[in-house]
C-alpha positions in Angstrom: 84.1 93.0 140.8 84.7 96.3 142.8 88.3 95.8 141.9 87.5 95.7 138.2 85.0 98.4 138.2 88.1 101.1 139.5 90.6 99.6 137.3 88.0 100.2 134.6 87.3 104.2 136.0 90.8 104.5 136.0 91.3 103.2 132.3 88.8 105.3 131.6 90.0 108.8 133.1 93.3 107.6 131.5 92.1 108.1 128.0 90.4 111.1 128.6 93.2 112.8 130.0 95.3 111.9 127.3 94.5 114.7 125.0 95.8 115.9 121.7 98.1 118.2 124.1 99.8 115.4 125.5 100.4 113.7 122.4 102.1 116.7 121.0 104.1 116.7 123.9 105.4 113.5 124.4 105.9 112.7 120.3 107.6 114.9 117.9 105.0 116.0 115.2 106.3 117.9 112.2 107.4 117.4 108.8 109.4 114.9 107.3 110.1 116.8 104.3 111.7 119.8 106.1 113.8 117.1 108.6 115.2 115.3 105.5 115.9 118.1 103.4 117.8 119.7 106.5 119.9 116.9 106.9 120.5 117.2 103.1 122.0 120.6 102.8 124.1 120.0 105.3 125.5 117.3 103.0 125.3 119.0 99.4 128.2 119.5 97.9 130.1 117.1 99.3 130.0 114.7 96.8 127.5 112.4 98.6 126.5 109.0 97.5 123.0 108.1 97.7 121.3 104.5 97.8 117.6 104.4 97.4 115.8 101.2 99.2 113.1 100.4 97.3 113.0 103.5 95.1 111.8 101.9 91.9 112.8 104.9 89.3 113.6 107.5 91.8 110.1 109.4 91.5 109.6 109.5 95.3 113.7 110.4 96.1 113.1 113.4 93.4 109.9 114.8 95.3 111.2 114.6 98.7 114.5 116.5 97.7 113.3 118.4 94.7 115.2 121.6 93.7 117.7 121.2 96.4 121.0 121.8 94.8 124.6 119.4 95.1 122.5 116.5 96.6 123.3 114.0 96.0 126.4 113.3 94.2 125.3 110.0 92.5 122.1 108.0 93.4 121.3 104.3 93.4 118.0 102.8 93.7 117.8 99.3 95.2 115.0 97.2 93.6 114.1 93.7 92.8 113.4 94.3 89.3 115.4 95.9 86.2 113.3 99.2 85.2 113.2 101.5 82.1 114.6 104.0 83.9 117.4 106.9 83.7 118.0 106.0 87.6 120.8 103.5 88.3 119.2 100.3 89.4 120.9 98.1 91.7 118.4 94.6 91.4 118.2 92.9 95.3 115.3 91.9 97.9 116.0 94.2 100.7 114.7 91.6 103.1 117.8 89.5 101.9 121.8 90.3 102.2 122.3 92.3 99.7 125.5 91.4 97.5 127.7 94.7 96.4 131.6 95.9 97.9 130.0 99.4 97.7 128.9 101.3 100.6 127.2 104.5 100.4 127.3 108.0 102.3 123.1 107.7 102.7 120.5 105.2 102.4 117.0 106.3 102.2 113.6 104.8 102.0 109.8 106.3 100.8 107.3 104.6 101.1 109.0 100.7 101.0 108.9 99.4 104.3 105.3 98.9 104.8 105.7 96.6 101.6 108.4 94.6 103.0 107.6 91.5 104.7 110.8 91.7 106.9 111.6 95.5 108.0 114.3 94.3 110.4 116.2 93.0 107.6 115.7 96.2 106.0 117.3 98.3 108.7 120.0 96.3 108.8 121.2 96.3 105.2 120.4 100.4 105.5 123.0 100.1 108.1 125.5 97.5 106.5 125.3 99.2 103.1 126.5 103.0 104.8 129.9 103.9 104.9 131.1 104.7 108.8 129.7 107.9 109.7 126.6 107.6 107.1 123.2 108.7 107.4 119.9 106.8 107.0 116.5 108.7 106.1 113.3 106.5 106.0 109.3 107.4 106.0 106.5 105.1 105.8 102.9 104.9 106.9 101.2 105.0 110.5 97.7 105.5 109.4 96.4 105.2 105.9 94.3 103.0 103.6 95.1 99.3 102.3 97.7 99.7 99.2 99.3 96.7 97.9 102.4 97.2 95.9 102.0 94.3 95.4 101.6 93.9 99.2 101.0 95.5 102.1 102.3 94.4 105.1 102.7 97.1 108.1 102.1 100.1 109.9 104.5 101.9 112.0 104.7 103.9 115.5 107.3 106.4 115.6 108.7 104.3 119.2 109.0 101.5 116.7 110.6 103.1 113.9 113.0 103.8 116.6 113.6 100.5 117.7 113.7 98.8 114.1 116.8 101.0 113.2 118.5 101.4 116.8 118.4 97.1 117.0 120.5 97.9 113.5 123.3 99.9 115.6 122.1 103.4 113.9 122.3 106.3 116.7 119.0 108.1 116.3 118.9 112.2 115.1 115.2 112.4 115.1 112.0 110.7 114.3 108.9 111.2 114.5 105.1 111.8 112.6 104.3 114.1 109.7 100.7 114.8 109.8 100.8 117.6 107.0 98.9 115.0 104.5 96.5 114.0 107.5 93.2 114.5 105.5 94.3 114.3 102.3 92.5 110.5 101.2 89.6 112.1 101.6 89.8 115.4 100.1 91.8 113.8 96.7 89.5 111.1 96.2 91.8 108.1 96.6 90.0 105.7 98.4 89.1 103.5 95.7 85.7 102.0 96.0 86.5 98.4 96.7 87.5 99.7 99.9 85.5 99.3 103.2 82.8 101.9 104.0 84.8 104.8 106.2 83.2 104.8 109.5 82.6 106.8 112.1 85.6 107.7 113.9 87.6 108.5 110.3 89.6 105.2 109.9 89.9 105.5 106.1 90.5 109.4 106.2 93.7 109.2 107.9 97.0 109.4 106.6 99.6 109.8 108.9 103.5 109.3 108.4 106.1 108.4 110.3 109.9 108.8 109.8 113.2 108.1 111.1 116.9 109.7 110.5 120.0 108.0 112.0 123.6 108.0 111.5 125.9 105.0 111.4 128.8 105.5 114.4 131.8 106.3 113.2 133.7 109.2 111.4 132.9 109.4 107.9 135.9 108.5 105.6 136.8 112.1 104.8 137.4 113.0 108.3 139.5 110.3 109.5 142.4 110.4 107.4 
């Protein structure tokens, strides 16, 4: 019991110490936006190739990398439906192998992989499907209300994100969380009212992101001949 009582004390002086300080220094907190779009001017004008996972009609790609001139080249989305849509679709599950000789110079993900019941499978066709030297951009959700599209399966650390994309063989550039958004469910209204009541400590307020960029080893095909 006395045992238990100081492991408890020492829990407890744990957590208080562990301030909003220390989270900002041990994680990397900014936002994705301005980390993706970076990595993006580096790469327009190059003729870059783009392959959207989950992207649906490109809506999410567009606001991520509106305005930003020569990027990409061409762009792809991956779905698992046909859509009425001026993007070019390429129909697959992105939890399966996905069947195509082409490989692309970046794949990219908004907002899919908390819908996708297999997110290690998802890494690893973001990795298969980049050309040597390619570079993989992805954001999803840490904190934020129930959405099914048309599920909703996960919810992501930024150490995990990390390790879902590494175990893939990407070498990390950055990741981290984007809490730019952090209040906006409540201030825009979108809880909708089938949800739970929010309670005390803000569960339903929060939206938090998370987000990973990688590159594939390897020099890109343009450099090694």
């Amino acid at each position: 019991p006395q045992f238990a009582r100081r492991q408890r004390l020492v829990i407890r002086r744990g957590m208080l110490e562990y301030d909003k300080q220390d989270f900002f220094r041990f994680h990397n907190v900014t936002s994705f936006r301005k980390a993706f779009r970076r990595e993006a001017k580096a790469l327009a004008g190059r003729g870059v190739s783009v392959l959207d996972i989950g992207g649906g009609d490109g809506r999410g790609f567009g606001w991520v990398f509106e305005g930003l001139e020569g990027f990409p080249a061409s762009y792809t989305s991956l779905d698992v439906i046909e859509r009425n849509s001026d993007a070019r679709i390429l129909v697959g599950d992105a939890c399966k192998p996905i069947v195509t000789d082409e490989r692309f110079d970046v794949t990219f993900s908004h907002n899919a992989l908390e819908h996708m019941p297999d997110p290690f499978v998802v890494a690893q066709n973001m990795y298969d499907l980049l050309k040597p030297g390619g570079l993989t951009m992805a954001k999803t959700v840490f904190a934020c209300h129930h959405h099914a599209s048309p599920n909703d399966y996960w919810r992501f650390t930024d150490e995990g994100m990390r390790y879902i994309f590494e175990r893939a063989g990407f070498e990390t550039v950055e990741y981290g969380y984007d809490i730019t958004q952090r209040r906006r469910e409540k201030l825009s209204a979108k809880i909708p009212e089938s949800m739970p009541l929010i309670d005390s400590q803000g569960g339903w307020q929060e939206l938090w992101w998370v987000f990973y960029i990688g590159r594939k080893p390897g020099a890109p095909e343009s450099d090694a001949d």
